[in-house]
C-alpha positions as CSV (number, residue, x, y, z in Angstrom):
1,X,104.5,104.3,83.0
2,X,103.1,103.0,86.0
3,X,100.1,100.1,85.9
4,X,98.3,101.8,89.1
5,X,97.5,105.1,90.7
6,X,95.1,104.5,93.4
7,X,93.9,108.4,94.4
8,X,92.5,108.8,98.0
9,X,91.6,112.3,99.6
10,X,92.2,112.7,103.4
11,X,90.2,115.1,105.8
12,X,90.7,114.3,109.0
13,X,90.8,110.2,109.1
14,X,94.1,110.0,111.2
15,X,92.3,106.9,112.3
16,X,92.2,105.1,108.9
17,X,95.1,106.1,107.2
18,X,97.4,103.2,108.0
19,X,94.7,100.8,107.6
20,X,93.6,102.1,104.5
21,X,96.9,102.1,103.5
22,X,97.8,98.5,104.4
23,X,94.7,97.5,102.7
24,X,95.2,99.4,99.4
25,X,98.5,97.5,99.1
26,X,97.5,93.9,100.0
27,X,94.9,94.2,97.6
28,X,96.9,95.7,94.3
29,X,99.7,93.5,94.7
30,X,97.9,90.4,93.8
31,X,98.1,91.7,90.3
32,X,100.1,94.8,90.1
33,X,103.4,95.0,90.8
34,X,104.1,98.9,89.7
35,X,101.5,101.0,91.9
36,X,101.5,104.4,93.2
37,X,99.3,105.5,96.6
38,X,98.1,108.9,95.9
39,X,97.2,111.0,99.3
40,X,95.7,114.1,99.2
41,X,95.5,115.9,102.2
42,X,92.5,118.5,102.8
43,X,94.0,120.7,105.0
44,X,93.6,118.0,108.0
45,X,93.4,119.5,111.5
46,X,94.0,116.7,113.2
47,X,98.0,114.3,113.1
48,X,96.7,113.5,109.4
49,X,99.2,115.3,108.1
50,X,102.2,113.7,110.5
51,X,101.3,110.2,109.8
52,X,101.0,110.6,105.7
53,X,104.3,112.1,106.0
54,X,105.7,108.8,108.2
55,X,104.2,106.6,105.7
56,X,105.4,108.6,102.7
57,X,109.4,108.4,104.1
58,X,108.6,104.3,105.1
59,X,106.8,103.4,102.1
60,X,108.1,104.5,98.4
61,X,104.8,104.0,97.0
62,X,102.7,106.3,98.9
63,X,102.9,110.0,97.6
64,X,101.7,112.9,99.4
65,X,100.8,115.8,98.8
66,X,99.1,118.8,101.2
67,X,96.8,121.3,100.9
68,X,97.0,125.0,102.8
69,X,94.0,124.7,104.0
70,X,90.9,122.8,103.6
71,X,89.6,123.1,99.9
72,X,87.1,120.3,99.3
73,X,86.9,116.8,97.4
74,X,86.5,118.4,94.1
75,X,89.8,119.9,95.1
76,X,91.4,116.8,96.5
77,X,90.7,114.4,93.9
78,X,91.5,117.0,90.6
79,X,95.0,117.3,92.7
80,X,95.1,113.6,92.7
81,X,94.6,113.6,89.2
82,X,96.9,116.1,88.2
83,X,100.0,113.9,89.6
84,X,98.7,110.6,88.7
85,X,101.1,108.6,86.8
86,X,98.9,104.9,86.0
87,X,97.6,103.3,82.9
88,X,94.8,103.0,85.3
89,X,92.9,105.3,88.2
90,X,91.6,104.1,91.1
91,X,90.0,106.8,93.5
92,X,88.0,105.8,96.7
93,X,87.5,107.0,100.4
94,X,89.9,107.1,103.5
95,X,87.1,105.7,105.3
96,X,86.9,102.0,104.2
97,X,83.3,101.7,103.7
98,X,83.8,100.6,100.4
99,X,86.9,98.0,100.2
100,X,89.8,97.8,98.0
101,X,89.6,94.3,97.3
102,X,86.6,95.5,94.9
103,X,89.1,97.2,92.4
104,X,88.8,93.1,91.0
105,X,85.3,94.1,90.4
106,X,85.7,96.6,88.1
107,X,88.5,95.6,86.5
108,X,87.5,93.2,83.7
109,X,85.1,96.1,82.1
110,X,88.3,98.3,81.6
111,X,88.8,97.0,78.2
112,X,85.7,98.1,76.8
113,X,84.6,100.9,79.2
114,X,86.7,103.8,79.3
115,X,85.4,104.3,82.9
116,X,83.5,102.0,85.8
117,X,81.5,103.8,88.4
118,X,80.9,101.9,91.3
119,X,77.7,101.2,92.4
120,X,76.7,100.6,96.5
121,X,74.6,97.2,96.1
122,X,73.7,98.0,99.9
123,X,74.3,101.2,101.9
124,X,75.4,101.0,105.3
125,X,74.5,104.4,106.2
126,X,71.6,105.8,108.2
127,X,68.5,106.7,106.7
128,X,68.9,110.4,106.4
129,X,72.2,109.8,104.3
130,X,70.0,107.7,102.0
131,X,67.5,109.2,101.5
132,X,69.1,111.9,100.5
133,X,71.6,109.9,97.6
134,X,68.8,108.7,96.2
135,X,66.7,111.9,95.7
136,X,70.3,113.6,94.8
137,X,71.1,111.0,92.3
138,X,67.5,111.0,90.9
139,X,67.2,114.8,90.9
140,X,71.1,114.9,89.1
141,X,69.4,112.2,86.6
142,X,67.1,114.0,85.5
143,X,68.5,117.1,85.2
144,X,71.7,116.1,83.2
145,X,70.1,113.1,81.5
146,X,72.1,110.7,82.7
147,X,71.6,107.3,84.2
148,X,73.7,106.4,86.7
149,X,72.4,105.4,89.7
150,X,75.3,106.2,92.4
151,X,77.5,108.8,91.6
152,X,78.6,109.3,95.1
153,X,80.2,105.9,95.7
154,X,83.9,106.4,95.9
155,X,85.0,103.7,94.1
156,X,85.7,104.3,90.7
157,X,88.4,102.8,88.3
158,X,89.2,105.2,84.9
159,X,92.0,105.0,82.2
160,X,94.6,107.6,82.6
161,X,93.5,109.6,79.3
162,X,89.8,110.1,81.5
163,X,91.0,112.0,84.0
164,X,93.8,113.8,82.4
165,X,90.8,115.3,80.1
166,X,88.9,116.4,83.3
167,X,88.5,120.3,83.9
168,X,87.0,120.7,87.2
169,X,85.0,122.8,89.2
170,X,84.0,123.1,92.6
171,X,81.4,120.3,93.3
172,X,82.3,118.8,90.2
173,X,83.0,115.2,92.1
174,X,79.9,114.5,92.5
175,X,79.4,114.1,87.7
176,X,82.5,112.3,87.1
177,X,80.8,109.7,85.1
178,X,78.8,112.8,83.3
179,X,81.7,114.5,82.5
180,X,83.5,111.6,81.3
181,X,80.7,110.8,78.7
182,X,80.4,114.5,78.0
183,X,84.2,114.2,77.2
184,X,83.2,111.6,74.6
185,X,84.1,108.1,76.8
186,X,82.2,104.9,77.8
187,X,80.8,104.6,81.6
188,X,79.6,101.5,83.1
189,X,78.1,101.1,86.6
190,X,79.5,98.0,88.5
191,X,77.9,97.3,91.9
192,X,80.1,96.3,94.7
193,X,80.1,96.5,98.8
194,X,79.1,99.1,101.5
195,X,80.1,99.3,104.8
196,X,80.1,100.7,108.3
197,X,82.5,103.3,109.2
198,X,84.5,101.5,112.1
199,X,86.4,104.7,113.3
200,X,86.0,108.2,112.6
201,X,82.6,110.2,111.1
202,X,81.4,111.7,107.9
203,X,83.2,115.3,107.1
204,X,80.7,116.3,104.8
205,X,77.0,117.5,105.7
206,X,73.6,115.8,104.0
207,X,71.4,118.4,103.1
208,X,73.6,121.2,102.1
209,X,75.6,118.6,99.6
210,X,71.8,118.0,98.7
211,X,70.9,121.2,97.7
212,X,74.4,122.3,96.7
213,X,74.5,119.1,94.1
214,X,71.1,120.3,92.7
215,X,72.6,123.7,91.8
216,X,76.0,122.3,90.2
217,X,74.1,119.9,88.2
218,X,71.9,122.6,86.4
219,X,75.9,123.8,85.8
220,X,76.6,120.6,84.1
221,X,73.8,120.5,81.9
222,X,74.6,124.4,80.7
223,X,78.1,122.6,80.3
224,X,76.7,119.8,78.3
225,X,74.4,122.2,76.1
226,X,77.3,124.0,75.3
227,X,80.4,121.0,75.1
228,X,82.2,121.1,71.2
229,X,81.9,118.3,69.6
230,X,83.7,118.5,65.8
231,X,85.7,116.1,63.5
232,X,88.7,116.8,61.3
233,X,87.7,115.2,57.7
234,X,90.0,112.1,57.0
């Protein structure tokens, strides 16, 4: 089995991709030797789709995989972790505005946490994008119960058996570390960096990822009401 899948969905970043790429694997290979790049492509309309294929037929461990058409993150990353291979899942942005080097971060909670959100100590956003992950992740919070404080930042490192558990739904990225403690498994919050997106812009709107997030997380907490939870006797 492999020691690394690190998961990335594309839409549209044929700016970032071969930096992102050359960034994954100077980072990984300072402790693991047997990795796998995971791309998923969203049905890109821009040369996406040309250069992941370049770099897949250059580089033996980069993996691609395209969508018809454009089906969303959710999508994207339950793709990514259908074909995952690791002992351990990375998944984070094309865009670079959180770095790869922060994997070393998360990495010594593995052992005891079955899964380690990542946690943006600053955001290098504007205010209308922060605003609105706070009052999403607060509103979320209180809604499912949970506690995590940034379930939006990309960067998240899980043991293979995590995701392999997942059943996902449409909007379902944005409870990963709700689901995985619904699916019985530790969760611990890690903070690590933020920054500016150097090329590119955001493919995904503010408020109506606002309001749709509010609707999906009354979902997860009819989900939750409703998970089995039983024990064979010894």
């Amino acid at each position: 089995m492999l020691q690394l899948s690190v998961i990335a969905p594309i839409y549209n970043e044929e700016e970032n991709i071969e930096r992102l790429t050359e960034r994954i694997s100077q980072a990984v290979e300072k402790e693991f030797s047997d990795y796998e790049i995971i791309y998923v492509n969203d049905g890109s309309s821009d040369k996406s789709k040309e250069i992941l294929d370049k770099l897949a037929f250059q580089n033996s461990k980069v993996r691609v995989f395209h969508f018809t058409e454009n089906n969303g993150q959710t999508a994207a990353l339950a793709a990514g972790f259908e074909k995952c291979t690791g002992e351990l899942v990375v998944t984070m942005d094309a865009d670079l505005q959180t770095d790869p080097e922060d994997i070393y971060r998360l990495l010594p909670y593995i052992e005891e946490y079955d899964m380690v959100n990542g946690k943006r100590a600053t955001r290098e956003d504007g205010i209308v994008k922060k605003l609105s992950s706070v009052i999403g992740n607060g509103v979320r919070n209180k809604i499912t119960g949970d506690d995590i404080q940034d379930t939006g930042c990309p960067l998240k490192l899980y043991k293979l058996e995590v995701v392999k558990k997942y059943k996902l739904f449409d909007g379902m990225h944005r409870f990963l570390p709700t689901l995985a403690r619904m699916n019985g498994y530790k969760v611990i919050e890690v903070p690590v960096r933020h920054f500016d997106r150097e090329f590119g812009v955001s493919k995904y709107g503010v408020w109506n990822r606002l309001f749709k997030g509010l609707k999906d997380a009354f979902a997860v907490r009819w989900m939750m009401k409703r998970n089995l939870n039983y024990e064979f006797e010894n």
